[in-house]
Backbone bond lengths (Angstrom), bond angles and torsions (degrees), N, CA, C in turn:
res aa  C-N    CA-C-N  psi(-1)  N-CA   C-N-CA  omega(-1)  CA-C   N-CA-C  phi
1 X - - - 1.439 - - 1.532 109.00 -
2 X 1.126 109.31 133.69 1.691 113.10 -177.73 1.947 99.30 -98.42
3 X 0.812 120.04 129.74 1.549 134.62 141.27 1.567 127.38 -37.26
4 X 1.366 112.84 134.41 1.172 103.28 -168.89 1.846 89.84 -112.50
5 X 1.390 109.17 147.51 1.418 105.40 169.54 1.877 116.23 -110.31
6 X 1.368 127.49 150.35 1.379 132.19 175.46 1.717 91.64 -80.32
7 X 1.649 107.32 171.89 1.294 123.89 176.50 1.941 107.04 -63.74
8 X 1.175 108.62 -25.20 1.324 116.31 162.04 1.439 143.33 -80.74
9 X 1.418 96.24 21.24 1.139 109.45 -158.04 1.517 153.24 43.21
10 X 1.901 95.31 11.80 1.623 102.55 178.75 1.321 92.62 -95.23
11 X 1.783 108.47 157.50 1.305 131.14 -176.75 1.740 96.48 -67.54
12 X 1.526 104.81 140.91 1.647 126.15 155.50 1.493 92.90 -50.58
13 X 1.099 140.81 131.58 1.601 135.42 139.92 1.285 119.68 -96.29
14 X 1.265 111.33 124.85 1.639 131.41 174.55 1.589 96.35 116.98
15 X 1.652 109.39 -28.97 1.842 94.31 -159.27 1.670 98.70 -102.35
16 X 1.592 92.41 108.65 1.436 105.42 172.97 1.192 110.89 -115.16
17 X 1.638 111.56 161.14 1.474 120.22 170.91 1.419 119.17 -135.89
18 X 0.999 111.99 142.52 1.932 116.91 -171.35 1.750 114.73 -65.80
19 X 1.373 115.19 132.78 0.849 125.98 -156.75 1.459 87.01 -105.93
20 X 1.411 109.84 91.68 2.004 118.65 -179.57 1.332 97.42 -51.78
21 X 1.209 147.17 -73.72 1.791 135.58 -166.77 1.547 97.42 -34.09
22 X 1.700 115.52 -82.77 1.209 106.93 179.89 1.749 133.72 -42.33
23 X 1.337 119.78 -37.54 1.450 119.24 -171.60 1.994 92.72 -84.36
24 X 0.638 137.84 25.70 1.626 140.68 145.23 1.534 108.69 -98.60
25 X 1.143 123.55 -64.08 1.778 108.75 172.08 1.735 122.25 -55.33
26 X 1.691 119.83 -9.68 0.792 146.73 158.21 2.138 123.54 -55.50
27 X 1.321 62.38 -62.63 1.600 79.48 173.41 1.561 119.51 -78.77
28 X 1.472 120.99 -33.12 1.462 121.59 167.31 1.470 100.32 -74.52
29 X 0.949 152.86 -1.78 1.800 151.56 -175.42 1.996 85.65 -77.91
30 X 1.856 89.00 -69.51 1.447 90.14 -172.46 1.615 140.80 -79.50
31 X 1.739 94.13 1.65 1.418 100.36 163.60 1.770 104.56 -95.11
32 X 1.069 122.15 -32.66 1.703 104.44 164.67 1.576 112.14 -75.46
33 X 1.371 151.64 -26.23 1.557 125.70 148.40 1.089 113.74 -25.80
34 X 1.648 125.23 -65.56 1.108 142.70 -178.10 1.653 106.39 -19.80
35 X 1.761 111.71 -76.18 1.320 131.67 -166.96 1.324 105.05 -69.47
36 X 1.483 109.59 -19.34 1.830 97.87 174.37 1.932 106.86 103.64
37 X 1.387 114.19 10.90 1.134 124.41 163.51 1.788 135.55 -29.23
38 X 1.360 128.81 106.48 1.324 101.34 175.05 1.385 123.66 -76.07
39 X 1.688 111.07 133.03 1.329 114.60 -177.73 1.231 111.78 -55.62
40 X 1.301 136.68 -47.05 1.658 134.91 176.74 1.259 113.78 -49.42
41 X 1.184 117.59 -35.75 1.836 117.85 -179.45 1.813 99.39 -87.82
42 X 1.182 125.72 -51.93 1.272 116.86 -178.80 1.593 105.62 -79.80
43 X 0.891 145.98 30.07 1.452 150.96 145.87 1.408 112.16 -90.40
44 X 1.144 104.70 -45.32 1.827 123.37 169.56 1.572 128.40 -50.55
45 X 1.725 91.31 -45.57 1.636 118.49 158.11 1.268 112.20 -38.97
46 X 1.716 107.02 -79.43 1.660 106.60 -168.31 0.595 111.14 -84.86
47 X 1.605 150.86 26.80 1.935 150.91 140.52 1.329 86.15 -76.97
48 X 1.220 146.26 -62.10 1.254 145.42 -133.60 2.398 102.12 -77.60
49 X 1.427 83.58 -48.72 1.683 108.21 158.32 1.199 128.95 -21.71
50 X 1.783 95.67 -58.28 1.489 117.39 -157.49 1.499 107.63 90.96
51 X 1.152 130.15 -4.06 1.002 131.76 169.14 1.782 128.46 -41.88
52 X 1.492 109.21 85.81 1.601 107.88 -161.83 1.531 110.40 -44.12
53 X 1.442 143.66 152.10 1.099 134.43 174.01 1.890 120.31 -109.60
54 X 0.852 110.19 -168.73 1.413 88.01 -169.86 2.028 121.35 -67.41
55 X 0.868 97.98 159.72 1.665 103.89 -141.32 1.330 123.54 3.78
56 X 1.556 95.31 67.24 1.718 91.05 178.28 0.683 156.59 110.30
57 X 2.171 109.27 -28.14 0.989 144.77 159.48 1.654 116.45 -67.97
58 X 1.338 114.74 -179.94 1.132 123.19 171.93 1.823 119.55 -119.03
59 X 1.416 87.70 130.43 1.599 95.76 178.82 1.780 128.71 -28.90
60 X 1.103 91.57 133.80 1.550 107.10 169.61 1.752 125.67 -151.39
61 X 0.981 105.29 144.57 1.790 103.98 -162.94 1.829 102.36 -46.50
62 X 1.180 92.25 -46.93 2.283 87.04 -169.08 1.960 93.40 -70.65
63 X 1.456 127.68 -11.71 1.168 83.54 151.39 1.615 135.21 -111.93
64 X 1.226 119.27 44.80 1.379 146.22 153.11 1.030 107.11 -93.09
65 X 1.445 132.90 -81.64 1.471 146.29 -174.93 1.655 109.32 -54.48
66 X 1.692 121.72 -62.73 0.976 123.26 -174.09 1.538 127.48 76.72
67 X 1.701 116.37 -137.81 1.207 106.76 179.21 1.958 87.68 -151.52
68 X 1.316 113.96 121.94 1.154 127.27 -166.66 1.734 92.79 -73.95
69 X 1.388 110.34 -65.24 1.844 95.46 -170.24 1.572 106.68 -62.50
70 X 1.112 126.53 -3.17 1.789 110.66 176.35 1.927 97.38 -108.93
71 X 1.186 110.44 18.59 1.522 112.50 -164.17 1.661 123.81 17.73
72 X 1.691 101.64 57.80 1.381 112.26 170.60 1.400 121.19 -103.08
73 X 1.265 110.24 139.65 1.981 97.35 -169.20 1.410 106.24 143.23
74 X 1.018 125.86 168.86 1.663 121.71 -160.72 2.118 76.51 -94.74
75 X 1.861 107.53 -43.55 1.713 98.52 -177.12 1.061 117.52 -68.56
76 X 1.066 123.15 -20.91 1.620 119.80 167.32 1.372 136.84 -85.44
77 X 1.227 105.98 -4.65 1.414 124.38 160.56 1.572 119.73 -22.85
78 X 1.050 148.31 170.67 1.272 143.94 167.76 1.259 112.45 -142.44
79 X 1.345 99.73 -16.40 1.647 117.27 -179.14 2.317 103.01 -66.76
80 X 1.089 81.41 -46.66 1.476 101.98 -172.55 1.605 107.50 -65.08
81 X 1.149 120.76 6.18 1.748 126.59 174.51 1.540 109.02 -148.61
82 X 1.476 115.71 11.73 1.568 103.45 122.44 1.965 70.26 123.41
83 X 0.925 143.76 14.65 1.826 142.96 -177.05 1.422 99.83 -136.89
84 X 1.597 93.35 115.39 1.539 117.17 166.85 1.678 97.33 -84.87
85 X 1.657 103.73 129.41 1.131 104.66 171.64 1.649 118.23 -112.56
86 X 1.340 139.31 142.11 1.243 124.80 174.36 1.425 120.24 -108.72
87 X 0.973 139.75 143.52 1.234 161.55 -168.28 1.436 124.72 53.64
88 X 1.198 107.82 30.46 1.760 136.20 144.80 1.887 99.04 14.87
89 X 1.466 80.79 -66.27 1.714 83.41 -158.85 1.903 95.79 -134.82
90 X 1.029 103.70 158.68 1.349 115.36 165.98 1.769 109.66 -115.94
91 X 1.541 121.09 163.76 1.063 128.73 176.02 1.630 114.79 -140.69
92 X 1.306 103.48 110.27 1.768 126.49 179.10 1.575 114.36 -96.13
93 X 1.177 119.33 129.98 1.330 122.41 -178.44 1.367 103.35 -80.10
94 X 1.289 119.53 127.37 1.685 131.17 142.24 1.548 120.51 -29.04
95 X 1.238 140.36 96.69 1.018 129.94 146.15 1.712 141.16 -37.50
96 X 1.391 91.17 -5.26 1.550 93.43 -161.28 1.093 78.69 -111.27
97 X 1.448 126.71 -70.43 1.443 126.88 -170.77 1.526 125.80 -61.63
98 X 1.117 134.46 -48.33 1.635 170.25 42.52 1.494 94.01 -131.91
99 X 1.382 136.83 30.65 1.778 144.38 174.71 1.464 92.79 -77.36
100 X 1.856 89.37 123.48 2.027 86.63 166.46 1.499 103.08 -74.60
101 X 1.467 96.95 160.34 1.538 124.37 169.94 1.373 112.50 -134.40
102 X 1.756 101.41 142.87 1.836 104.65 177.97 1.381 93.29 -88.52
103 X 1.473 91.83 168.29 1.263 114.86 -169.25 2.187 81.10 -169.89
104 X 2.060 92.18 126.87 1.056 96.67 -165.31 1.686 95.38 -81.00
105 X 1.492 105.83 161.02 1.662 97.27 164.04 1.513 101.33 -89.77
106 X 1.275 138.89 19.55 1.292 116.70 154.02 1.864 128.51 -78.91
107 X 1.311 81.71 -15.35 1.489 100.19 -169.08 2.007 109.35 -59.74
């Protein structure tokens, strides 16, 4: 999903638009679930591709697969079946480290 920006440079919120490059690597994620694909080998695929991964990074199975009770993962998405969700996750600073960490609000 691409972001829309005002003349002020704050983001439109709510008004998004599909980012066609991305919603095709999107759609091959969920037409190989479909076929029964392993995420470790098809994660391997689109690094191997060049296939950018999400912002930038490079593919790895948990972020395809993810984590279903914190609904992280390109399949767990919610965004991707048509429900914007808000506050997904929260983020608490480490005291020890001072590195934020999520922590789901389902938890």
């Amino acid at each position: 999903m691409v972001k829309q920006f005002a003349p002020n440079g704050e983001p439109i919120r709510g008004d998004l638009t599909i980012n066609l490059a991305e919603a095709a690597i999107v759609r091959r994620i969920f037409d190989d679930y479909i076929r029964r694909q392993v995420f470790a080998r098809h994660s391997l695929e689109l690094n191997k591709e060049g296939v950018p991964g999400p912002q930038g990074s490079a593919w790895g199975p948990t972020t395809i697969h993810g984590n279903p009770k914190r609904g992280v993962g390109i399949l767990n998405n919610q965004l991707y079946v048509g429900r914007l969700v808000w506050n997904r996750l929260r983020y608490l600073k480490d005291p020890d480290t001072g590195k934020r960490v999520s922590a789901s609000t389902r938890d």
